[in-house]
PyMOL CGO cylinders between C-alpha atoms (Angstrom):
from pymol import cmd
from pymol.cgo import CYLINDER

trace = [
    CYLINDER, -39.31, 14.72, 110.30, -41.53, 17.41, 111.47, 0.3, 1, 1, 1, 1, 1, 1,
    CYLINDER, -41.53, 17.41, 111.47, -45.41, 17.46, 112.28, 0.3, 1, 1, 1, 1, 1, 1,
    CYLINDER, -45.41, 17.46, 112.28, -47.07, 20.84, 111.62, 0.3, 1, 1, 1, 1, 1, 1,
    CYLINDER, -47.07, 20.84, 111.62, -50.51, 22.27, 112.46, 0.3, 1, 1, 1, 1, 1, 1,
    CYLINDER, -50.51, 22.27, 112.46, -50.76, 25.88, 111.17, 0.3, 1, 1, 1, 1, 1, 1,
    CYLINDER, -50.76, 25.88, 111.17, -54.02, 27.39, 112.79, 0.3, 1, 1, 1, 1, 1, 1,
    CYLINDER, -54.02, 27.39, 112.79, -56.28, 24.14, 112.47, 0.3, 1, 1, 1, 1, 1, 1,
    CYLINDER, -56.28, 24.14, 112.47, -55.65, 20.74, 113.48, 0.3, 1, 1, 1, 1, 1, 1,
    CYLINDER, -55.65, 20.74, 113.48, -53.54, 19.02, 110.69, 0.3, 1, 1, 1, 1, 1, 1,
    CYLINDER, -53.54, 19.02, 110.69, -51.03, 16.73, 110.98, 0.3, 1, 1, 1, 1, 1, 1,
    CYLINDER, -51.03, 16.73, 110.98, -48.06, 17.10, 108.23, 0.3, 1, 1, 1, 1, 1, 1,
    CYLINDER, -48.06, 17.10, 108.23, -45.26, 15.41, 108.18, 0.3, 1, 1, 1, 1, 1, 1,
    CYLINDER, -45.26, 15.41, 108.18, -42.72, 16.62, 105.88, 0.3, 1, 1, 1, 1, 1, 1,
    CYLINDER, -42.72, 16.62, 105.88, -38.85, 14.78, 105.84, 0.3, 1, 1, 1, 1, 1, 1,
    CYLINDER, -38.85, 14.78, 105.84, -36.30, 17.87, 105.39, 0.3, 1, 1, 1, 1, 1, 1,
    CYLINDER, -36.30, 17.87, 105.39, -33.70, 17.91, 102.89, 0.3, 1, 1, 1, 1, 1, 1,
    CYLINDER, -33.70, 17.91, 102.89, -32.83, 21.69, 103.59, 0.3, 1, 1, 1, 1, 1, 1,
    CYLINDER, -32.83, 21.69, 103.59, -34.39, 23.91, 106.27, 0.3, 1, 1, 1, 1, 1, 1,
    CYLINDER, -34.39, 23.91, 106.27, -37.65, 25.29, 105.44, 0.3, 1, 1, 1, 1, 1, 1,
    CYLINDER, -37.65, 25.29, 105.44, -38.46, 28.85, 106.68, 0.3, 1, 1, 1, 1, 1, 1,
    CYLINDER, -38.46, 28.85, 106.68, -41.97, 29.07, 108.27, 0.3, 1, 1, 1, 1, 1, 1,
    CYLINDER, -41.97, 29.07, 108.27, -42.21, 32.60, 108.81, 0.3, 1, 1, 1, 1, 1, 1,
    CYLINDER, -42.21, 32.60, 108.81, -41.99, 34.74, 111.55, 0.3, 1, 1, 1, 1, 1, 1,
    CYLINDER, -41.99, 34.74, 111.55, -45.94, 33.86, 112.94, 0.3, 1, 1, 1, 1, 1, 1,
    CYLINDER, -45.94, 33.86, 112.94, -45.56, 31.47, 116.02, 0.3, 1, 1, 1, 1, 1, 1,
    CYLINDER, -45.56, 31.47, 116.02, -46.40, 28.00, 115.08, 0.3, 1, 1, 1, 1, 1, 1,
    CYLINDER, -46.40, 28.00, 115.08, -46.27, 24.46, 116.73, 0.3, 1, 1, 1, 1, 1, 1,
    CYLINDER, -46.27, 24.46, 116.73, -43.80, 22.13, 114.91, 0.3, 1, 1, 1, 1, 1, 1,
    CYLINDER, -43.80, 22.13, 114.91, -43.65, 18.19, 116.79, 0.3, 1, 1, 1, 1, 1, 1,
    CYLINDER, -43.65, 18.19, 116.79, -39.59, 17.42, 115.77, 0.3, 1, 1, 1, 1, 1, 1,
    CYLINDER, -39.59, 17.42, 115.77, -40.01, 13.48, 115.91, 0.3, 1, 1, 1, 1, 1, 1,
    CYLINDER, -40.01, 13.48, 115.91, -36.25, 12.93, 115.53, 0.3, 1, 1, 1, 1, 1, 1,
    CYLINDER, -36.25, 12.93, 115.53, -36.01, 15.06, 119.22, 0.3, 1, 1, 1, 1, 1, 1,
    CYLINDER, -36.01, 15.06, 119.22, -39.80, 14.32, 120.41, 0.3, 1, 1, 1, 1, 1, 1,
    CYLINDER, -39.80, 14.32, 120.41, -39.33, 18.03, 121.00, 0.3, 1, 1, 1, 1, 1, 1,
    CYLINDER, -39.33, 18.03, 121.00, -41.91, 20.96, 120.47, 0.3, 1, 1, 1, 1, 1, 1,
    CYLINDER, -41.91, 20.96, 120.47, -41.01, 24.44, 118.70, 0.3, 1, 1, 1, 1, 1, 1,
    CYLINDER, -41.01, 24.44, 118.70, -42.50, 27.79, 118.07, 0.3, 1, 1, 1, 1, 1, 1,
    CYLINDER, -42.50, 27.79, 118.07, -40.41, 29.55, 116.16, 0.3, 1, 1, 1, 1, 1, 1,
    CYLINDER, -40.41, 29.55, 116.16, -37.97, 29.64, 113.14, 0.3, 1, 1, 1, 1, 1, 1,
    CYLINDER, -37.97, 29.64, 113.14, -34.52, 30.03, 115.63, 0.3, 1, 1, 1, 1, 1, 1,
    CYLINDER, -34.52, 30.03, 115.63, -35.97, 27.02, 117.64, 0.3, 1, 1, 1, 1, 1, 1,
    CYLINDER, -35.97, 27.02, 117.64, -36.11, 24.81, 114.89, 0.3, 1, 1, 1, 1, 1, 1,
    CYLINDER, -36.11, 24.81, 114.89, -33.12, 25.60, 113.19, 0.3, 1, 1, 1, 1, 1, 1,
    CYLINDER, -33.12, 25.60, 113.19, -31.28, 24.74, 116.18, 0.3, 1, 1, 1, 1, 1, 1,
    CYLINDER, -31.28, 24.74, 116.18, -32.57, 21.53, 116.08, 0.3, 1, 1, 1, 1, 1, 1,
    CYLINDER, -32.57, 21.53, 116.08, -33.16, 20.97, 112.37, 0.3, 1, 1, 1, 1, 1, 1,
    CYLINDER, -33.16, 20.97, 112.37, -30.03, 21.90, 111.72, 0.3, 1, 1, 1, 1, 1, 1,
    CYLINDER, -30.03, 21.90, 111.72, -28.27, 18.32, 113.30, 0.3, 1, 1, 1, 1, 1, 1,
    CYLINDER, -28.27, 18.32, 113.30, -30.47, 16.74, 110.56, 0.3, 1, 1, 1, 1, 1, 1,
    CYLINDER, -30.47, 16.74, 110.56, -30.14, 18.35, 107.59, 0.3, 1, 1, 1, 1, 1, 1,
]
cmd.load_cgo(trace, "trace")
């Protein structure tokens, strides 16, 4: 599952049945699977990807 706040203060937690492409705009995803933090797409693929 993944929390995301895109430019405002919202929690969203969506549970990923494919990867999801972001963008290329730095953002703040909260993996709760890895407790881990990303900011890009490359970053979460890399983790997403053991998931999905």
């Amino acid at each position: 599952m993944l929390h995301i706040v895109f430019g405002r203060m919202q929690d969203v937690t969506i549970n990923l049945r494919h990867i999801m492409d972001f963008g290329s705009a730095p953002f703040a995803i909260h993996i709760v699977n890895t407790d881990e933090i990303v900011h890009n797409m490359r970053e979460m693929v890399l983790i997403a990807g053991r998931y999905v």
